[in-house]
MIKE-766537 format. One line per 10 residues: number of its first residue (from 0); for each residue x negated, y, z negated of C-alpha. Coordinates in pm, 1 decimal. Example, Ala and Ser with C-alpha at 12.3 -4.5 7.8 and 13.67 -1.06 7.14 Angstrom:
# residues 2
0) -1230.0 -450.0 -780.0 | -1367.0 -106.0 -714.0
***
This chain:
# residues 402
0) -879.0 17182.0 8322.2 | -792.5 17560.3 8173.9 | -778.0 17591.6 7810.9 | -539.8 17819.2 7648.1 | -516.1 17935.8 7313.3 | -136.9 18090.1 7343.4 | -7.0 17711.0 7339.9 | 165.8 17739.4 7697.6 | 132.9 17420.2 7868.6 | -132.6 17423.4 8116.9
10) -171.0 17308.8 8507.9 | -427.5 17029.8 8621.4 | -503.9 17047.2 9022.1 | -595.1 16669.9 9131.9 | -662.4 16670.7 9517.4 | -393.3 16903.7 9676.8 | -154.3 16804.3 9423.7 | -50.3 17016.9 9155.2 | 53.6 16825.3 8844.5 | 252.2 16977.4 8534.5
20) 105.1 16794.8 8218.3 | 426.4 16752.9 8005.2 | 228.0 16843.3 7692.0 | 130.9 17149.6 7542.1 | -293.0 17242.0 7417.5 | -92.0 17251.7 7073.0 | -11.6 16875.7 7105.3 | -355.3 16777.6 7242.2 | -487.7 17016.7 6977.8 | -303.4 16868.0 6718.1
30) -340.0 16474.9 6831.6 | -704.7 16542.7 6839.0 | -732.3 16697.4 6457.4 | -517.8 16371.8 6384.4 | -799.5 16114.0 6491.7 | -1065.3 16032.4 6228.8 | -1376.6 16146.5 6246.5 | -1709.1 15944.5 6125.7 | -1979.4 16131.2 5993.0 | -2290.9 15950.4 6064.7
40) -2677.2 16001.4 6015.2 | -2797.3 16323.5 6059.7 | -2434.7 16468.6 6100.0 | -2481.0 16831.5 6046.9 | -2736.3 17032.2 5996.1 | -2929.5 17146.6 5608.8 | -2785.5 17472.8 5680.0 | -2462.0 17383.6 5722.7 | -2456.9 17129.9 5460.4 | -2520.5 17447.4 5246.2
50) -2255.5 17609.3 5385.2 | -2016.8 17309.1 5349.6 | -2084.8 17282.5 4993.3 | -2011.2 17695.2 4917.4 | -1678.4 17564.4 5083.8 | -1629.9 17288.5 4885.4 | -1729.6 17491.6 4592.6 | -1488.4 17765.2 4640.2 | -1181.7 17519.5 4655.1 | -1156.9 17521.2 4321.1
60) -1265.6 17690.2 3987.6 | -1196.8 17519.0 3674.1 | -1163.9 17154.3 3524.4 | -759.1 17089.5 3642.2 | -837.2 17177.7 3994.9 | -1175.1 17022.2 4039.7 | -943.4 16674.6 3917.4 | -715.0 16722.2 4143.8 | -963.8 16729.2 4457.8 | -1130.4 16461.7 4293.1
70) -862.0 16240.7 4275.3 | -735.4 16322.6 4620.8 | -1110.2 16262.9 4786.3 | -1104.7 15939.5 4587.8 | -792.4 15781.2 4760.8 | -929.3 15947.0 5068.4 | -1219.6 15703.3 5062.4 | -1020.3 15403.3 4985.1 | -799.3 15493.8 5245.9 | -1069.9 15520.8 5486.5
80) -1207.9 15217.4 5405.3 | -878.3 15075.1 5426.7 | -903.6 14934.5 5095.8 | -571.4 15153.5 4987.2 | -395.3 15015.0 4842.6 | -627.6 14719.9 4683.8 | -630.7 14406.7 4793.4 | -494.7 14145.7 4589.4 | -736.4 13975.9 4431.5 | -846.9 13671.3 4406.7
90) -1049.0 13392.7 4139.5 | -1351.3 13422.9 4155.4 | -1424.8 13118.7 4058.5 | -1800.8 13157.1 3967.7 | -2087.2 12890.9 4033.9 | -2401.6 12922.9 3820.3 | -2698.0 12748.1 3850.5 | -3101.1 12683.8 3851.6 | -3156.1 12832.2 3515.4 | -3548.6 12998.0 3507.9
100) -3661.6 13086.8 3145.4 | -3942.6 13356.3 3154.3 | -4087.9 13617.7 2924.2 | -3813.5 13758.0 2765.4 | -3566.3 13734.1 3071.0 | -3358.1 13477.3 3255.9 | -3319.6 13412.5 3608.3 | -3045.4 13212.3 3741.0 | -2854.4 13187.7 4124.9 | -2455.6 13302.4 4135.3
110) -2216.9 13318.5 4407.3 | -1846.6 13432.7 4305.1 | -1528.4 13444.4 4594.2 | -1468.0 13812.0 4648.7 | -1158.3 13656.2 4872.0 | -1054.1 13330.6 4903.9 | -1385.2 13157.8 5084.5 | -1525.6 13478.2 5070.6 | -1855.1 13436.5 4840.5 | -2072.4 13673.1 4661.4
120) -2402.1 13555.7 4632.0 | -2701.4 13693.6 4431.0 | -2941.6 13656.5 4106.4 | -2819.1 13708.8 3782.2 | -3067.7 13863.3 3517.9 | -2999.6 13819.3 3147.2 | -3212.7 13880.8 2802.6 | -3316.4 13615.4 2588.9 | -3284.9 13856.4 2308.8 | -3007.3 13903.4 2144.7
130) -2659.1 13709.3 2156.5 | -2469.6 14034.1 2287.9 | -2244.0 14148.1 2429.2 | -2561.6 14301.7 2680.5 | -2502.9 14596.2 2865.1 | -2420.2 14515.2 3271.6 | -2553.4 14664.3 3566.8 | -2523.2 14622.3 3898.7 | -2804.0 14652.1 4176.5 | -2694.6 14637.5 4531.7
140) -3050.7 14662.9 4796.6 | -3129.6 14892.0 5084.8 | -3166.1 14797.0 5441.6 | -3555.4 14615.6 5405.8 | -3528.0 14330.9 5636.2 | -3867.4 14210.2 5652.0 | -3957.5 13882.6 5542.0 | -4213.4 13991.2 5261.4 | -3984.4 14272.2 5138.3 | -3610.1 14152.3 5210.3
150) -3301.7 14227.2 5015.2 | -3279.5 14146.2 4704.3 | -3577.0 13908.4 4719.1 | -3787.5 14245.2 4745.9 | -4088.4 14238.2 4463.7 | -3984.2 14580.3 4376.7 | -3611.6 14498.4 4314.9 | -3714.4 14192.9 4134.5 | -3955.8 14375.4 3873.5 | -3652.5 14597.4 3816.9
160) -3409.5 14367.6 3766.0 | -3599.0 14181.7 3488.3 | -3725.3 14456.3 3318.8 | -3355.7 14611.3 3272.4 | -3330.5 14222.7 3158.9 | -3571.7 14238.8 2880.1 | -3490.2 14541.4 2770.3 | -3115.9 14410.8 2704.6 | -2894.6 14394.7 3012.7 | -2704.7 14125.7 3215.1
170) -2841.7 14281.7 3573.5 | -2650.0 14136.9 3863.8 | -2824.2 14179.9 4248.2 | -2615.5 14104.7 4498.9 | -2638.8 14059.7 4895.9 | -2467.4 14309.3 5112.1 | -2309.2 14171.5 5420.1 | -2540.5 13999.0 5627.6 | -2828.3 13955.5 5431.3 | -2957.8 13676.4 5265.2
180) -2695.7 13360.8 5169.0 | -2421.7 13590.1 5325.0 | -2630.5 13613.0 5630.7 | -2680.0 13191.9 5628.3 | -2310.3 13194.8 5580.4 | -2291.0 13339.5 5960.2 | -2211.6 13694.7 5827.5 | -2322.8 14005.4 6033.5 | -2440.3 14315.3 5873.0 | -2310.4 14477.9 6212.5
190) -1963.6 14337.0 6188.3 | -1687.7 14542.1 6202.5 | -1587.6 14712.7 5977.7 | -1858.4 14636.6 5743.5 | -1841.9 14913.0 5498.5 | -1464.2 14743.9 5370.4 | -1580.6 14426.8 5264.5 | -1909.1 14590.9 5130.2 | -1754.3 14783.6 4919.4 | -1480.8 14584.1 4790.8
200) -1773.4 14277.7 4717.2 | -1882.6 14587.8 4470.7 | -1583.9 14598.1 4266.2 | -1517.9 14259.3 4283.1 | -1911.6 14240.6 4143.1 | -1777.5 14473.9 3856.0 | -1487.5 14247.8 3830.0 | -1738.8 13950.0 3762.5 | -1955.6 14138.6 3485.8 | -1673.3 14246.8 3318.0
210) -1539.7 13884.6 3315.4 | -1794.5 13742.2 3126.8 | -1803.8 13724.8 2724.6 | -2196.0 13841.8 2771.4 | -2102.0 14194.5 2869.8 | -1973.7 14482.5 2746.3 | -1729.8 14636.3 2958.8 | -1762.4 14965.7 2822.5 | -2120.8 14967.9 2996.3 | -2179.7 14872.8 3319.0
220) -2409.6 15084.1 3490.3 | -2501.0 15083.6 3909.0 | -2829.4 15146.1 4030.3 | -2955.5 15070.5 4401.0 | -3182.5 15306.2 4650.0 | -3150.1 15339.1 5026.4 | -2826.8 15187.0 5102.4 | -2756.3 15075.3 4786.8 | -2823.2 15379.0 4691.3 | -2509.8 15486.8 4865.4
230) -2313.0 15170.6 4758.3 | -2447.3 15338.5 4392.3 | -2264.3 15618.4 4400.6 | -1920.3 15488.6 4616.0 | -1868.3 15238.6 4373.6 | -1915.1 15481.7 4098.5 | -1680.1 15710.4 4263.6 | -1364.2 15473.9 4314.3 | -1437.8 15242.8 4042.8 | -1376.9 15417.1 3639.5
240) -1532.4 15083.8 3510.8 | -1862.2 15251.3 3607.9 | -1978.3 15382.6 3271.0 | -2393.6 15511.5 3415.8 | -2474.1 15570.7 3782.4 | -2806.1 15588.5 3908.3 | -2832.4 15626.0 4279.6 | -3169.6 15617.0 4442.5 | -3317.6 15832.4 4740.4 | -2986.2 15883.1 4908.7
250) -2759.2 16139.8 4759.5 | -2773.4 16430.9 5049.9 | -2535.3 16733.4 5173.6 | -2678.1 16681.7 5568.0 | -2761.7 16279.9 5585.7 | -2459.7 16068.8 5532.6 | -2599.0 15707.4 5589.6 | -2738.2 15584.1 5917.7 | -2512.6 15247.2 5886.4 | -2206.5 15145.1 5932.9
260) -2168.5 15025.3 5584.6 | -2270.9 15365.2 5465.6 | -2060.5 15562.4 5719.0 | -1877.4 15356.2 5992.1 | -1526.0 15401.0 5839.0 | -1349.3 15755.5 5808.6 | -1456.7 15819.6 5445.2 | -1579.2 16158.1 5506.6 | -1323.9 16292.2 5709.0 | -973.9 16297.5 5836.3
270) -721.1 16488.3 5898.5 | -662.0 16554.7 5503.4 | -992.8 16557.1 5351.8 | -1335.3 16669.8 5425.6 | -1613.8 16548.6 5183.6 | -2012.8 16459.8 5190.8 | -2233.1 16205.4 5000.5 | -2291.3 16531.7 4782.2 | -1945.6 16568.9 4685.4 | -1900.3 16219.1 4670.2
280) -2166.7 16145.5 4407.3 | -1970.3 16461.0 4199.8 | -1711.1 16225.7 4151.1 | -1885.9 16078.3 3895.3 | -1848.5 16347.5 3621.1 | -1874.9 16333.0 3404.1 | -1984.4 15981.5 3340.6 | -2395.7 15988.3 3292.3 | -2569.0 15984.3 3612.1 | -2943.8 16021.7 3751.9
290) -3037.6 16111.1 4126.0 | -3383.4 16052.8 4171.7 | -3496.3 16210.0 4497.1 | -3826.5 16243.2 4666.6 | -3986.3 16488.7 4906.7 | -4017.3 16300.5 5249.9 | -3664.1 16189.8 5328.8 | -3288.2 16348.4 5362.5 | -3337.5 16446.0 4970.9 | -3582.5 16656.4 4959.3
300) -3317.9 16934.1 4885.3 | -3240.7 16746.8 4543.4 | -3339.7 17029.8 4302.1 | -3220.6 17312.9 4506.7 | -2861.8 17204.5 4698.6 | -2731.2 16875.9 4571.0 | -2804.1 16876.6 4220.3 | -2718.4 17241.3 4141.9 | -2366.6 17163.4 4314.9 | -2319.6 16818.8 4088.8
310) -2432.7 17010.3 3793.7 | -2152.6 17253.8 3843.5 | -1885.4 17010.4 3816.2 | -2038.5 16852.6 3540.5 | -1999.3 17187.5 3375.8 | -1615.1 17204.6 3436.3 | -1585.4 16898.2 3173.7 | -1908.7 17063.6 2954.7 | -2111.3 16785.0 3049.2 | -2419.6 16948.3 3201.7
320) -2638.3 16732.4 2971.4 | -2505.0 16394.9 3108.5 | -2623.7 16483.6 3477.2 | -3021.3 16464.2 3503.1 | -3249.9 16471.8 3854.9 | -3616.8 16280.5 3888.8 | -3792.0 16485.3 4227.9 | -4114.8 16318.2 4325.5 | -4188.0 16506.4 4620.1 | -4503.0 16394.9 4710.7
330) -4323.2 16043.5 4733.8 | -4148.5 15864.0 4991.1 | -3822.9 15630.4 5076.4 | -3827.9 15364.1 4783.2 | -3778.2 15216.1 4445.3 | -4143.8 15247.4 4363.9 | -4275.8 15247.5 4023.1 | -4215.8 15579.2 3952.0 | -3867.5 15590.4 4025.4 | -3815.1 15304.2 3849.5
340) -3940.9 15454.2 3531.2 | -3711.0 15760.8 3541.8 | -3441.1 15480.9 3584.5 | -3515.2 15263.2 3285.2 | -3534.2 15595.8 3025.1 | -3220.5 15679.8 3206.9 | -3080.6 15377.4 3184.4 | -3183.0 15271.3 2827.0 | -3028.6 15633.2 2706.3 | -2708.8 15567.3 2815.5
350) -2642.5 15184.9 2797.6 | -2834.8 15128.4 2445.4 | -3119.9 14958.6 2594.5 | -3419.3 14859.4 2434.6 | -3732.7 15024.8 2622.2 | -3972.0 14991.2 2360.3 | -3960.9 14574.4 2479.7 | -4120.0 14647.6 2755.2 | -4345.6 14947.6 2638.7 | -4731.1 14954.6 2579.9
360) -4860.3 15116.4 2250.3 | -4913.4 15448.2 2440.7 | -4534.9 15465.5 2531.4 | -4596.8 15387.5 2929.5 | -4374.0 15091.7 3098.8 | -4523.9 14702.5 3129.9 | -4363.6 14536.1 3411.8 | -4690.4 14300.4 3409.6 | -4484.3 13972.9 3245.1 | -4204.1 14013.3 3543.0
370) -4280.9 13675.3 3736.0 | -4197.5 13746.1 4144.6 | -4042.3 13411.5 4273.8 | -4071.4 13295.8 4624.5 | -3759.4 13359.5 4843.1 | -3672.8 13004.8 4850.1 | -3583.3 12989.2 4530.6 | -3365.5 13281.0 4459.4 | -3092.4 13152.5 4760.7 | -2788.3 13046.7 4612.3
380) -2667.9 12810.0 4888.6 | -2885.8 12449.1 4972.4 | -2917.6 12108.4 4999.9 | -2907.4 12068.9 4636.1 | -2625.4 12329.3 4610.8 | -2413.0 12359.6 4919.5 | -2190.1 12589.8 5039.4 | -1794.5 12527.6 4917.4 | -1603.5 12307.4 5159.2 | -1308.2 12620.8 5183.9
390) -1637.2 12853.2 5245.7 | -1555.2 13110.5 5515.8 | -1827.2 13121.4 5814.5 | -1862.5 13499.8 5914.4 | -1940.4 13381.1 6281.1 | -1589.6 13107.1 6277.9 | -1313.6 13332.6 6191.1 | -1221.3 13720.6 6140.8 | -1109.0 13768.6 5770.4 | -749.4 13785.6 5699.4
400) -771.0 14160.4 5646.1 | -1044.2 14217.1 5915.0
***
């Protein structure tokens, strides 16, 4: 097959035949330009990423435009996601139970219908300081998948989910898709489609915070690193009622998620928007919000590409001083100790936390009294506590809006 750039129609020779095509390269062009694209992984290259971002930048120069793209990227994600307009939502009819009292923190198992059968399940962290209303954050996991380190049973996500506890927060972790009760609920974390009824479990999470009389609504903060490091900063970008963001080794101009929950839906790119995880995050301003990066994955760039271009839109609303960056970069892929620290002070800033209650004399962070519970335990679902009659099986029956 010729290609022509003059828009004539062009000749295909199958066999001995000679067969007009009754389209022009225009159409095909312009069918083509139509389809969505996914950006996935590894998409482009650092240099381009650069590149992309001067392009970006140039698209607008002061506070009314930067809105306007913001706005328009914003419904470009829902869209992509197919989550535009909003579903109707449902009760969430909240169960509660196995109440653990330890060292100045709460433990207890919730599940909560993000659609009708459609459950929510995680660990809800509270203070036993205090009679509130606490601050609320939300803290989706990453991909870990091995037994030891899984989800949001991980050691790591359960030190940081009680310390934010003690130090005055109602701290929600939550399974994605697939993982944990959702994945003994006969949910795949390879289903189609994945990154819709990820993301809208995220705002129906911020729905259930903001329901109870414990929280303030006025802060709930996100905070998650690998892939819920991405579900950090999407939530944060379609959902106002995110009031502090903290996303955690993932924000990047080149890597855009190696899942389909991260990147499996046309969020990036279509044929009336073109964003990246960069931009993305940006969408927070100019609500407070901490990337903390390290130097052996897809952010090592932090201090030089993605935070420079973030702190320029933060300085279109004058609010370079409610953007911040932690770069470890002789650190790897995690929410090890050190990141977590950056996190609390972040956190404790801008939600009126109380770090000194979980502070040694010498100012550095105790996360000795967090007790780690066995996996058993933490699992919402059991023989004690079984799954709702009307529960939906992810391996029995597509979702109505699959």
């Amino acid at each position: 097959m010729r290609v022509r750039s003059d828009g004539v129609c062009k000749t295909v020779v199958l066999g001995v035949s000679m067969i007009v095509l009754g389209f022009c390269e225009t159409t095909v062009l312009a069918a083509a330009e139509k389809k969505p694209q996914l950006c996935q992984g590894n998409y482009q290259s650092e240099e381009a990423a650069i590149e992309q971002l001067a392009k970006f930048a140039a698209s607008y120069s002061n506070l009314t435009e930067w809105k306007a793209r913001a706005g328009h990227i914003r419904e470009c994600i829902l869209r992509g996601a197919e989550l535009s307009p909003l579903p109707e939502k449902c009760a969430l009819n909240p169960i509660i139970h196995s109440n653990r009292r330890h060292k100045g923190y709460t433990v207890e198992n919730v599940a909560f219908e993000s659609l009708p059968g459609v459950f929510v399940t995680g660990n809800l962290y509270r203070p036993r300081r205090g009679k509130g209303p606490f601050a609320g954050i939300l803290c989706p996991h990453g991909h870990w998948g091995k037994p030891d380190n899984y989800g949001r049973f991980r050691p790591d996500m359960q030190k940081r989910c009680a310390t934010l506890a003690r130090m005055g927060a109602v701290v929600f972790a939550y399974d994605m898709v697939g993982y944990g009760d959702s994945k003994n609920s006969g949910f795949d974390h390879k289903r189609p489609k994945v990154l819709k009824l990820q993301l809208w479990n995220s705002i129906r999470a911020v729905d259930y915070l903001t329901s109870r009389k414990d929280v303030d609504p006025r802060r709930v903060g996100v905070t998650g690193a690998s892939g819920g490091g991405t579900q950090s900063f999407l939530l944060t970008a379609v959902d106002d009622r995110i009031a502090v963001s903290v996303p955690t080794v993932m924000v990047s101009a080149h890597f855009f998620g190696g899942c389909d929950c991260e990147s499996g839906m046309p969020i990036h790119k279509s044929e009336t928007h073109e964003t990246n995880n960069t931009d993305i995050a940006a969408l927070a301003a100019p609500r407070p919000q901490l990337l903390i990066s390290d130097g052996q994955d897809w952010t090592k760039n932090t201090p030089d590409v993605e935070f420079p271009y973030i702190r320029n839109v933060y300085r279109l609303y004058g609010a370079q001083d409610k953007v911040e960056y932690v770069h470890l970069p002789d650190e790897g892929h995690d929410y090890g100790l050190s990141k977590r620290l950056g996190a609390y002070k972040f956190l404790a800033k801008h939600l009126e936390l109380f770090l000194g209650r979980v502070s040694k004399p010498d100012g550095s962070i105790d996360e000795s009294f967090v007790v780690i519970e066995e996996n058993e335990g933490l699992y919402v679902f059991n023989d004690k506590h079984p799954r709702p009659a009307h529960a939906v099986s992810g391996d029995a029956a597509d979702l109505p809006w699959d």
